[in-house]
Structures are given as structure tokens and as C-alpha cells.
PDB file of N, CA, C and O in Angstrom:
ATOM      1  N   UNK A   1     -21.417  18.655  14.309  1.00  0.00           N
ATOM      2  CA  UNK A   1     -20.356  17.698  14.565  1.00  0.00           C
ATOM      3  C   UNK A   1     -20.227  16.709  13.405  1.00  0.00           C
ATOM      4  O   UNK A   1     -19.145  16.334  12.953  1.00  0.00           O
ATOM      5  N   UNK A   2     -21.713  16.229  12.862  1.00  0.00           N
ATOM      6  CA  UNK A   2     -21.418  15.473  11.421  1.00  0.00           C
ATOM      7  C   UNK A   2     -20.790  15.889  10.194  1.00  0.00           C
ATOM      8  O   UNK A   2     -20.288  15.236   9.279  1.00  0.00           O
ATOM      9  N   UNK A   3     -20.924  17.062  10.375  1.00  0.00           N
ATOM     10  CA  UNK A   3     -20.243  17.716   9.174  1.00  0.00           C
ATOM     11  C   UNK A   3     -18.751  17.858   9.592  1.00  0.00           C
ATOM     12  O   UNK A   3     -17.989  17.443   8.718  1.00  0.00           O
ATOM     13  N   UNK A   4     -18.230  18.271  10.549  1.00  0.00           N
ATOM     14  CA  UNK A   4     -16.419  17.860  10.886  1.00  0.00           C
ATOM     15  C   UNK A   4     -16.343  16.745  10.497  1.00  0.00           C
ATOM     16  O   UNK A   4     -15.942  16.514   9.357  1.00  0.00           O
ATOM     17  N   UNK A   5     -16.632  15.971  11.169  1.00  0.00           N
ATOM     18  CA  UNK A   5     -16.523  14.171  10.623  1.00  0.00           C
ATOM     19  C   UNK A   5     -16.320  14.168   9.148  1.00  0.00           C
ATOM     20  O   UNK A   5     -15.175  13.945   8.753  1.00  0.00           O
ATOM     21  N   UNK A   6     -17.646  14.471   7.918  1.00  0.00           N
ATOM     22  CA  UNK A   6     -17.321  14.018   7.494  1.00  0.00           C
ATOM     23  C   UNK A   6     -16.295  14.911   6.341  1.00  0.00           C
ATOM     24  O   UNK A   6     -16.234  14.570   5.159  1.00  0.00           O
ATOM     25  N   UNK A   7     -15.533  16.076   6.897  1.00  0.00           N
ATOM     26  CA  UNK A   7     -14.531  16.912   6.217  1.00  0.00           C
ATOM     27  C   UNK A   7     -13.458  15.653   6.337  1.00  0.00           C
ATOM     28  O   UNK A   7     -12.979  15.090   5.354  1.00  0.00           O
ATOM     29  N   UNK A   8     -13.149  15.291   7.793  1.00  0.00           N
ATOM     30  CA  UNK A   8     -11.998  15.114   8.545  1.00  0.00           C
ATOM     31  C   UNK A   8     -11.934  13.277   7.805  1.00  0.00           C
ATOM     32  O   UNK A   8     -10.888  12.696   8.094  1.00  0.00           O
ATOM     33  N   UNK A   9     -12.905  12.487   6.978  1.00  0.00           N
ATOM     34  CA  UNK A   9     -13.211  11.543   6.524  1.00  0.00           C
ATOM     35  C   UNK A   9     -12.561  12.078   4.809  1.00  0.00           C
ATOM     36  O   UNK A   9     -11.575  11.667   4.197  1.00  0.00           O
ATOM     37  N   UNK A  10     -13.183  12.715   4.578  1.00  0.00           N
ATOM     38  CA  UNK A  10     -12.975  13.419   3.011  1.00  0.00           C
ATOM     39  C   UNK A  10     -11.150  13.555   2.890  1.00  0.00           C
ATOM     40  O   UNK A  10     -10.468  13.248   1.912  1.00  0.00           O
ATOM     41  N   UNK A  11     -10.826  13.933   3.793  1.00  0.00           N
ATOM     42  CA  UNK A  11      -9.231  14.334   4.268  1.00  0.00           C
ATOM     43  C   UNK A  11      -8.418  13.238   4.362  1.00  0.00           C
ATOM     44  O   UNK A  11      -7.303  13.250   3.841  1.00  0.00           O
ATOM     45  N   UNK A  12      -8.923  12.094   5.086  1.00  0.00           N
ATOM     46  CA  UNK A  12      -8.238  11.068   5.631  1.00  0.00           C
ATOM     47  C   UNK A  12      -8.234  10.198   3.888  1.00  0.00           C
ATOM     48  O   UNK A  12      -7.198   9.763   3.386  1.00  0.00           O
ATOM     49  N   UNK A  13      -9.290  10.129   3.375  1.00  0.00           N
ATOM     50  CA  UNK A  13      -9.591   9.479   2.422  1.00  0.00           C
ATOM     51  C   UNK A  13      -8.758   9.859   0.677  1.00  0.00           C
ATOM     52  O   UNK A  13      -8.521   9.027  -0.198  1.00  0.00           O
ATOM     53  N   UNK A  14      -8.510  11.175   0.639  1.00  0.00           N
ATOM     54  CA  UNK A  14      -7.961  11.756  -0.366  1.00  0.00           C
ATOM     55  C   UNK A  14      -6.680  12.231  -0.026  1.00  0.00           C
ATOM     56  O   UNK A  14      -5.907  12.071  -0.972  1.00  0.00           O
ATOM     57  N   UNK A  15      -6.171  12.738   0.929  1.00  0.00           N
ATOM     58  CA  UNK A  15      -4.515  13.016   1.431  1.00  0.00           C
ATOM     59  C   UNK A  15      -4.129  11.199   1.855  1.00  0.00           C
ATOM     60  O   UNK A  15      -4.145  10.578   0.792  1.00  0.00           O
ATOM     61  N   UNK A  16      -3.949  10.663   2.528  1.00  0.00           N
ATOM     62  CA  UNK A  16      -3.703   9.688   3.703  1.00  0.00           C
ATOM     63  C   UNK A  16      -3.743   8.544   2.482  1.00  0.00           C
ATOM     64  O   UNK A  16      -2.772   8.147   1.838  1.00  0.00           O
ATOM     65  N   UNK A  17      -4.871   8.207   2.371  1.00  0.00           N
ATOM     66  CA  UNK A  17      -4.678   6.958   1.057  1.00  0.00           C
ATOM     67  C   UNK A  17      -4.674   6.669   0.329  1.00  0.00           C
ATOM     68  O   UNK A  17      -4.746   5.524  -0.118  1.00  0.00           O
ATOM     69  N   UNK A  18      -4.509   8.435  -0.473  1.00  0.00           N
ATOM     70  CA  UNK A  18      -4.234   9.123  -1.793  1.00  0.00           C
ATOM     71  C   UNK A  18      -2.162   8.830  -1.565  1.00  0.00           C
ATOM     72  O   UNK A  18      -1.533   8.093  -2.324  1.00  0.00           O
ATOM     73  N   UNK A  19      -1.628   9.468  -0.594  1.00  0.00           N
ATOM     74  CA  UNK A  19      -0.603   9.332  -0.693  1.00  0.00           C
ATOM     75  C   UNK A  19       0.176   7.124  -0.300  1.00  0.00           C
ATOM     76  O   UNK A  19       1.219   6.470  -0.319  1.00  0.00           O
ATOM     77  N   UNK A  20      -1.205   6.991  -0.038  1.00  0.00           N
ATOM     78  CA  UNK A  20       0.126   5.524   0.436  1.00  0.00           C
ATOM     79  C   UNK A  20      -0.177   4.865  -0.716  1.00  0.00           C
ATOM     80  O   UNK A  20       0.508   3.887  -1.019  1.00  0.00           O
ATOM     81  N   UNK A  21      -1.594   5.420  -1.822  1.00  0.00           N
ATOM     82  CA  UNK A  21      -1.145   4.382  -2.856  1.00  0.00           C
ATOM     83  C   UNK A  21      -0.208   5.035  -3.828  1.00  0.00           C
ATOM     84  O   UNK A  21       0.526   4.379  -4.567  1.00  0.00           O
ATOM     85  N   UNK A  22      -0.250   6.312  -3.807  1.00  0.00           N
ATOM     86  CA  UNK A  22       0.993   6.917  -4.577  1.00  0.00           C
ATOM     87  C   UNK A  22       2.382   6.660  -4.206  1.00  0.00           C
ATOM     88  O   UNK A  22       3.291   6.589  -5.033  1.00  0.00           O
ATOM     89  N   UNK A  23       2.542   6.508  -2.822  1.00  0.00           N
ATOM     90  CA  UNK A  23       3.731   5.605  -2.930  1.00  0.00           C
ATOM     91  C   UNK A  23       4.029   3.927  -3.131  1.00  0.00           C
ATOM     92  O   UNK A  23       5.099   3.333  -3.267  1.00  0.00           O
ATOM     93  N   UNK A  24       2.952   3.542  -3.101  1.00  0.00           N
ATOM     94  CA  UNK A  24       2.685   1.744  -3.396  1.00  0.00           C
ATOM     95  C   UNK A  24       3.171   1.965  -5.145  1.00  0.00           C
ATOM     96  O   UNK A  24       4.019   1.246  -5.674  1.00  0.00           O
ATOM     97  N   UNK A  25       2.516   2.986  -5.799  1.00  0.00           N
ATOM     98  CA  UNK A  25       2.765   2.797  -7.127  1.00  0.00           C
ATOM     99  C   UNK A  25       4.215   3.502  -7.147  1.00  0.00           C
ATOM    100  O   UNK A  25       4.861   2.669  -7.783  1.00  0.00           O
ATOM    101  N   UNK A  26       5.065   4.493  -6.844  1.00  0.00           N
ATOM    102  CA  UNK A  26       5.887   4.622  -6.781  1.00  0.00           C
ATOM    103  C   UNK A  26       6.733   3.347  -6.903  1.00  0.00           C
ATOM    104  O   UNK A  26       7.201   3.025  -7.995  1.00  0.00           O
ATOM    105  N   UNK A  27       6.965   2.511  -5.633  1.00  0.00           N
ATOM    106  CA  UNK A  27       7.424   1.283  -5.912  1.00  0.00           C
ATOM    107  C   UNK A  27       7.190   0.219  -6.551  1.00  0.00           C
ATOM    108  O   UNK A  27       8.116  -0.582  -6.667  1.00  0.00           O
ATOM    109  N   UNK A  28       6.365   0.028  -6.924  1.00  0.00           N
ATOM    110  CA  UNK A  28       5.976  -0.680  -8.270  1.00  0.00           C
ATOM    111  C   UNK A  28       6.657  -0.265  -9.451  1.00  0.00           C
ATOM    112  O   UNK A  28       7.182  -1.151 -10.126  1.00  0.00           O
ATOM    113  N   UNK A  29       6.775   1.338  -9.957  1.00  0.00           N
ATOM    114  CA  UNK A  29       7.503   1.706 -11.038  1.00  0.00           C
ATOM    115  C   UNK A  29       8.813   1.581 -10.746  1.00  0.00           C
ATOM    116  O   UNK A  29       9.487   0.884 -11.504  1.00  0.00           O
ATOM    117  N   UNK A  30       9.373   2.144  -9.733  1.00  0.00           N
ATOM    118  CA  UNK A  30      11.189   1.503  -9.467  1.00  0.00           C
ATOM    119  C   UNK A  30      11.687   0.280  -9.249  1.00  0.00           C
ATOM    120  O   UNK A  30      12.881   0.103  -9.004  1.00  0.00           O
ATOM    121  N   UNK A  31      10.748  -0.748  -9.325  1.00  0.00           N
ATOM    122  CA  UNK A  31      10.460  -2.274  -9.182  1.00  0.00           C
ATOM    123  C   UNK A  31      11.009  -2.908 -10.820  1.00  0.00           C
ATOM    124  O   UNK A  31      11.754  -3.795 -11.238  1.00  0.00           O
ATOM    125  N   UNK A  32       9.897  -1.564 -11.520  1.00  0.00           N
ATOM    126  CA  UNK A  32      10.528  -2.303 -13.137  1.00  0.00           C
ATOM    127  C   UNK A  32      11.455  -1.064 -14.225  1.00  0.00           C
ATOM    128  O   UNK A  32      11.414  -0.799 -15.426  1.00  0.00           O
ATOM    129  N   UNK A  33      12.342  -0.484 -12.904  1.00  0.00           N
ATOM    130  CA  UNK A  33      12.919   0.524 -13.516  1.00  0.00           C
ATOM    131  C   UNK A  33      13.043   1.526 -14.209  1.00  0.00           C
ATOM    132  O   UNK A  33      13.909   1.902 -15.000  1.00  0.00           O
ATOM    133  N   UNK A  34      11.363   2.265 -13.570  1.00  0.00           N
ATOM    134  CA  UNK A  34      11.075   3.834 -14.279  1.00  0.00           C
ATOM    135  C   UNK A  34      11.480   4.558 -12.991  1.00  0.00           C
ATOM    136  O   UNK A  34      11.192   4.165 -11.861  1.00  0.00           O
ATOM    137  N   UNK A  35      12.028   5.420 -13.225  1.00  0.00           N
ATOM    138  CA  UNK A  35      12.226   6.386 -12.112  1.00  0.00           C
ATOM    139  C   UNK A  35      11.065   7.695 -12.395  1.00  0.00           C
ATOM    140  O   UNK A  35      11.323   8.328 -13.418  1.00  0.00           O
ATOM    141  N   UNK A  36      10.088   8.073 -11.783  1.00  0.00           N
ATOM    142  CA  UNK A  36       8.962   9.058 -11.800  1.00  0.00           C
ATOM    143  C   UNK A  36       9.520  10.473 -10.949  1.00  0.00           C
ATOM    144  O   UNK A  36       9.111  11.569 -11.332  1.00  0.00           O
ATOM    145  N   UNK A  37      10.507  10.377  -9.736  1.00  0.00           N
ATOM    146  CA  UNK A  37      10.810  12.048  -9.273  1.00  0.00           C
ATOM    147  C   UNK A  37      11.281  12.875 -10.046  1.00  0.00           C
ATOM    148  O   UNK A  37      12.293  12.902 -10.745  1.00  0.00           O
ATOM    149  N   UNK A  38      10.307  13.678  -9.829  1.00  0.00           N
ATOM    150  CA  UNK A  38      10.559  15.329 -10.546  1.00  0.00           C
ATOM    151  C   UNK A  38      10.357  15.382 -11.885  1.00  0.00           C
ATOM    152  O   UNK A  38      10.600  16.401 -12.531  1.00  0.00           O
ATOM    153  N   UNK A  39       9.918  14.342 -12.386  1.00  0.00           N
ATOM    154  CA  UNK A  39       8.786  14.447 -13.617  1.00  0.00           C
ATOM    155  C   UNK A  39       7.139  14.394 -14.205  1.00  0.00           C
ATOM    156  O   UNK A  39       6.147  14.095 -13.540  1.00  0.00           O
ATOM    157  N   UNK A  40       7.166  14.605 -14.996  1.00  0.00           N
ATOM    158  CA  UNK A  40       5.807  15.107 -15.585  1.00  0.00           C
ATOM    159  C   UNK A  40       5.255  13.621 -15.091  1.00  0.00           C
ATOM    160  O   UNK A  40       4.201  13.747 -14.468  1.00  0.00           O
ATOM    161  N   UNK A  41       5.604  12.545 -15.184  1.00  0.00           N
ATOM    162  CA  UNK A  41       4.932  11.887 -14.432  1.00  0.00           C
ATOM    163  C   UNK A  41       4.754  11.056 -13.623  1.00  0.00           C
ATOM    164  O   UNK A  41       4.132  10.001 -13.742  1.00  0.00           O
ATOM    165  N   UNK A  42       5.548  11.677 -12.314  1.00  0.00           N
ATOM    166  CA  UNK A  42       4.786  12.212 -10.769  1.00  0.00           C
ATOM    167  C   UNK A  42       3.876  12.868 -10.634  1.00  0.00           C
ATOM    168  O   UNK A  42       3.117  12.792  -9.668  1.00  0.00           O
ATOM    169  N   UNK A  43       3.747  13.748 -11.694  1.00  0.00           N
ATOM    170  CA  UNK A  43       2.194  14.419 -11.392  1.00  0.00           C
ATOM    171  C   UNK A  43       1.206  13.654 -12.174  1.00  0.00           C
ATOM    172  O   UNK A  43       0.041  13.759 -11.791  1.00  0.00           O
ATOM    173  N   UNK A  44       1.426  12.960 -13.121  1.00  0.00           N
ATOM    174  CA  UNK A  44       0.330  12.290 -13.955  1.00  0.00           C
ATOM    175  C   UNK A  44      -0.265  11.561 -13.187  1.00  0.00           C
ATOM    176  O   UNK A  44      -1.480  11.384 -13.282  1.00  0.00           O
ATOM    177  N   UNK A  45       0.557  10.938 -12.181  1.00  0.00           N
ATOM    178  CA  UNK A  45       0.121   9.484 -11.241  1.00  0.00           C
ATOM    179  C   UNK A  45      -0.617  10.031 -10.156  1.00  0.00           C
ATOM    180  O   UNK A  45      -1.620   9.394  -9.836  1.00  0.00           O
ATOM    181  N   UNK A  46      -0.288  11.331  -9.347  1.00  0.00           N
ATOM    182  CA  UNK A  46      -0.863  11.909  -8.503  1.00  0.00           C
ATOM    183  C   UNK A  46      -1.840  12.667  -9.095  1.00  0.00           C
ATOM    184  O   UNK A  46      -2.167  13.487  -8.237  1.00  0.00           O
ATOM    185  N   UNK A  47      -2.535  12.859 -10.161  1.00  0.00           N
ATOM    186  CA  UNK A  47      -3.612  13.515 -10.435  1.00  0.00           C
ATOM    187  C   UNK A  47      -4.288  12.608 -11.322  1.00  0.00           C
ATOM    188  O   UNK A  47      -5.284  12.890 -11.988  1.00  0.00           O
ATOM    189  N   UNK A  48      -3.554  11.245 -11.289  1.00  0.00           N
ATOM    190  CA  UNK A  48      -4.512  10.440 -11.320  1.00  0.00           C
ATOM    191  C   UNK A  48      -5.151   9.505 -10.221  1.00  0.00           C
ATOM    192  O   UNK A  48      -5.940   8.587 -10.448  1.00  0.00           O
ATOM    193  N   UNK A  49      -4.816   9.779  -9.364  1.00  0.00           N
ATOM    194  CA  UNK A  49      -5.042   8.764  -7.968  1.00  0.00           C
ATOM    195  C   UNK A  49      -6.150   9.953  -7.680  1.00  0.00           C
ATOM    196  O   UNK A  49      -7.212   9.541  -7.211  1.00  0.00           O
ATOM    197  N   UNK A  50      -6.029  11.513  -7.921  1.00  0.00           N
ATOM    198  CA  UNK A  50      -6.687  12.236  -6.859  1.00  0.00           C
ATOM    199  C   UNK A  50      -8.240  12.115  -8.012  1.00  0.00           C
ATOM    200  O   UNK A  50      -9.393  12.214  -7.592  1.00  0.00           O
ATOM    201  N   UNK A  51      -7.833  11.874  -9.554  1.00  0.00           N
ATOM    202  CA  UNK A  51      -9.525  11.626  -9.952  1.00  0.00           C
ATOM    203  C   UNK A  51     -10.051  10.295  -9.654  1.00  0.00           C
ATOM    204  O   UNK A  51     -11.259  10.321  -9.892  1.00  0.00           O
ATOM    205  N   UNK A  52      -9.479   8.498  -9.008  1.00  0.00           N
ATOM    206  CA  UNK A  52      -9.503   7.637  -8.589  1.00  0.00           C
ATOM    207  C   UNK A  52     -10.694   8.064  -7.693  1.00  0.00           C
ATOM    208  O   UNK A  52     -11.858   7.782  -7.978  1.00  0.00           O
ATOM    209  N   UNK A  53     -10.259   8.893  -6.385  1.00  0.00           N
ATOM    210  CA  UNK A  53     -10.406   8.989  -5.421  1.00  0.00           C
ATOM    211  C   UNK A  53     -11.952   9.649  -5.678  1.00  0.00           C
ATOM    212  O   UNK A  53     -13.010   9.101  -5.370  1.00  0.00           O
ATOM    213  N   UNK A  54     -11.803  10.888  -6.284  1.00  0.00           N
ATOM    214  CA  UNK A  54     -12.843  11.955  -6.377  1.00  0.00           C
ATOM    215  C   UNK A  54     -14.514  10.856  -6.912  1.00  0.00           C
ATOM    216  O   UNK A  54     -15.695  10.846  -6.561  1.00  0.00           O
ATOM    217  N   UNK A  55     -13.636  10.066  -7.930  1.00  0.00           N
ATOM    218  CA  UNK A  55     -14.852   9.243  -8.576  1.00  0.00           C
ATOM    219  C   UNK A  55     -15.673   8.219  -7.608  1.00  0.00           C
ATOM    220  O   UNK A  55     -16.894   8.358  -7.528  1.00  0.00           O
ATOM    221  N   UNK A  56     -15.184   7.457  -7.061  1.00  0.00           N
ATOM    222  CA  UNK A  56     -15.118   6.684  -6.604  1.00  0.00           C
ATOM    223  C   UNK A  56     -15.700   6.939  -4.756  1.00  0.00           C
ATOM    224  O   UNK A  56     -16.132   6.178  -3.890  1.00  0.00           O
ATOM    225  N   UNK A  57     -15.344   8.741  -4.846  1.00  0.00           N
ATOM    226  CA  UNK A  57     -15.884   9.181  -3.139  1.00  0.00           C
ATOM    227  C   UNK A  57     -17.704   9.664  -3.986  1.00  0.00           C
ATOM    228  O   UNK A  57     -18.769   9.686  -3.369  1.00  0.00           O
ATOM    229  N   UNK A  58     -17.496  10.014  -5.613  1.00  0.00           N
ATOM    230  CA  UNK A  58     -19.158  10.228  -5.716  1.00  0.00           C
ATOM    231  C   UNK A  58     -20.016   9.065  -6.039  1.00  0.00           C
ATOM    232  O   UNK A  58     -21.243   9.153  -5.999  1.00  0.00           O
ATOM    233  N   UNK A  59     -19.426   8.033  -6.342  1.00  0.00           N
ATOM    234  CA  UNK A  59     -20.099   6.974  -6.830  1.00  0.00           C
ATOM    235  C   UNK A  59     -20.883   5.769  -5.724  1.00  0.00           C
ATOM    236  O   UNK A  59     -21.942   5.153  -5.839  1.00  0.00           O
ATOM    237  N   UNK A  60     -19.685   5.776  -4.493  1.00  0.00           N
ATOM    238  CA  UNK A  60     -19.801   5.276  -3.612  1.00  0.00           C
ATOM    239  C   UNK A  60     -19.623   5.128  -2.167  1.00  0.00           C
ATOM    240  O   UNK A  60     -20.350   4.468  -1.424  1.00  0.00           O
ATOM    241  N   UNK A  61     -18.645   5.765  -1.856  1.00  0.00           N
ATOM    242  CA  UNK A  61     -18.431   6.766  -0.641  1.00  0.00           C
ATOM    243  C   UNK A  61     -19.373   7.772  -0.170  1.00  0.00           C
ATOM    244  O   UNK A  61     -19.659   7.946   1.015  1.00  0.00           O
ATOM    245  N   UNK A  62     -19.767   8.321  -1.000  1.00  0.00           N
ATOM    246  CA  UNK A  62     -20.734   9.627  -0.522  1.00  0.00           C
ATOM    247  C   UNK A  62     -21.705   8.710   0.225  1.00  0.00           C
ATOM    248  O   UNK A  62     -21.247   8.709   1.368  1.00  0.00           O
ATOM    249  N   UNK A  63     -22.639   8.038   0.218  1.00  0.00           N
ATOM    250  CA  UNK A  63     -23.925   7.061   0.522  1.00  0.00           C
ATOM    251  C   UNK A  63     -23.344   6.416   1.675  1.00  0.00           C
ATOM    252  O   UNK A  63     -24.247   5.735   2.162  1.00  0.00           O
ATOM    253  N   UNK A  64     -22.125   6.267   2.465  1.00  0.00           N
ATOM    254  CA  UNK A  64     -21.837   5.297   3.339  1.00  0.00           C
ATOM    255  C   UNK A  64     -21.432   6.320   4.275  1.00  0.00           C
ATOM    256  O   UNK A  64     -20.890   5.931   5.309  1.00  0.00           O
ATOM    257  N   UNK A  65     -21.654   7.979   4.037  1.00  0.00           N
ATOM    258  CA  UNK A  65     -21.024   9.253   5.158  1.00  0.00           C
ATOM    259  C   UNK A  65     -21.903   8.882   6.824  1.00  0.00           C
ATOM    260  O   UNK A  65     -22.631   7.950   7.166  1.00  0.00           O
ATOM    261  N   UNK A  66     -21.458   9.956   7.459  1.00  0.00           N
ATOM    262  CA  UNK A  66     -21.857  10.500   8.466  1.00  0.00           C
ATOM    263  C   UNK A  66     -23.024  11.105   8.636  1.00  0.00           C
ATOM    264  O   UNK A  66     -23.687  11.074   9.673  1.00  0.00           O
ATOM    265  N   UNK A  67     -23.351  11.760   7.462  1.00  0.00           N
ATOM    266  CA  UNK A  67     -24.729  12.742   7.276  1.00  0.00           C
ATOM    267  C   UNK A  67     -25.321  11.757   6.828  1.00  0.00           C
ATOM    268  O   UNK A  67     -24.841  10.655   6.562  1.00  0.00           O
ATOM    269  N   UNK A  68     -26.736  12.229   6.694  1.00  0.00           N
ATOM    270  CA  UNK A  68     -27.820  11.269   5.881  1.00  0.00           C
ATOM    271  C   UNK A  68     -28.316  12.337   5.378  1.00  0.00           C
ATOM    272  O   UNK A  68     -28.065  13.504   5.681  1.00  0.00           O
ATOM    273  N   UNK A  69     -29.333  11.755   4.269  1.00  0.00           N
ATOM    274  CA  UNK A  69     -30.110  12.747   3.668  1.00  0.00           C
ATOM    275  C   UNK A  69     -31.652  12.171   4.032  1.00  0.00           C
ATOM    276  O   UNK A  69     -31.913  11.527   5.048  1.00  0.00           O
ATOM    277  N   UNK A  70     -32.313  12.425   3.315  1.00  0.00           N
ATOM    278  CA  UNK A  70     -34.022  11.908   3.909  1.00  0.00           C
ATOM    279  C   UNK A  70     -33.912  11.073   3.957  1.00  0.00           C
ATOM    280  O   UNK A  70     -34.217  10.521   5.014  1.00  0.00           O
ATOM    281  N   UNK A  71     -33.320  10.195   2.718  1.00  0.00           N
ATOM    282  CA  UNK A  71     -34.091   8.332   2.934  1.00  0.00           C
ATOM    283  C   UNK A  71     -33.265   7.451   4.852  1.00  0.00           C
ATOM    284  O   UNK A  71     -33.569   6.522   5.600  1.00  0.00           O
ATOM    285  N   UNK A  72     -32.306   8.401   4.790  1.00  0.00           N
ATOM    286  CA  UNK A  72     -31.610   7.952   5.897  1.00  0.00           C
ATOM    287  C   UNK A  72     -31.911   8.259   7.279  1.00  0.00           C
ATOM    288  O   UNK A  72     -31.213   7.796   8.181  1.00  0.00           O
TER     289      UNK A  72
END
């Protein structure tokens, strides 16, 4: 069951608030008049939020999961 958790955590964490800050920055750039749909970078921003995320789930996220390892 800890291990669903912490897929369904991994999921929530990289889709869910991967996409609301990609749209927070979205509006921020049409704020100072870049338009980003359907260009090279819409994907720059979204594959940069998803290495944000990735870094940031090994650096410090991982240690606060569902599972433990020995010391836990």
C-alpha cells in the first residue's frame, strides 16, 4: 500500500504542480507580452519545470516519502 502512495504522490507532485506552475509561468510571460503556444518554448518551460521537479523530488522529497528505509 506504501508503495501506491508513494507512485500516486510522485504523480500528484510532477503532473498536478508541474502543470499549475506551468501555467502560473504561462501568465507571467503573456503579462510581459511573449506569447509561448506552439513553440519551441512551451516545451523549453515544460521540460524545464519537469527537471525543477525531478531535482528537487531527489534532493528533498525523496526523505519526507511514505516508505522508509532503515534509519526510518
Amino acid at each position: 500500500m506504501r508503495l501506491v502512495l508513494e507512485i500516486f504522490r510522485i504523480i500528484v507532485i510532477f503532473f498536478i504542480v508541474g502543470a499549475a506552475l506551468g501555467g502560473l509561468l504561462k501568465i507571467i510571460y503573456k503579462s510581459i507580452g511573449i506569447n509561448v503556444d506552439n513553440t519551441n518554448g512551451g516545451w523549453l518551460v515544460g521540460f524545464s519545470i519537469l527537471i525543477f521537479f525531478f531535482i528537487l523530488y531527489r534532493n528533498k522529497l525523496q526523505f519526507q516519502a511514505f516508505i522508509m528505509g532503515k534509519e526510518g
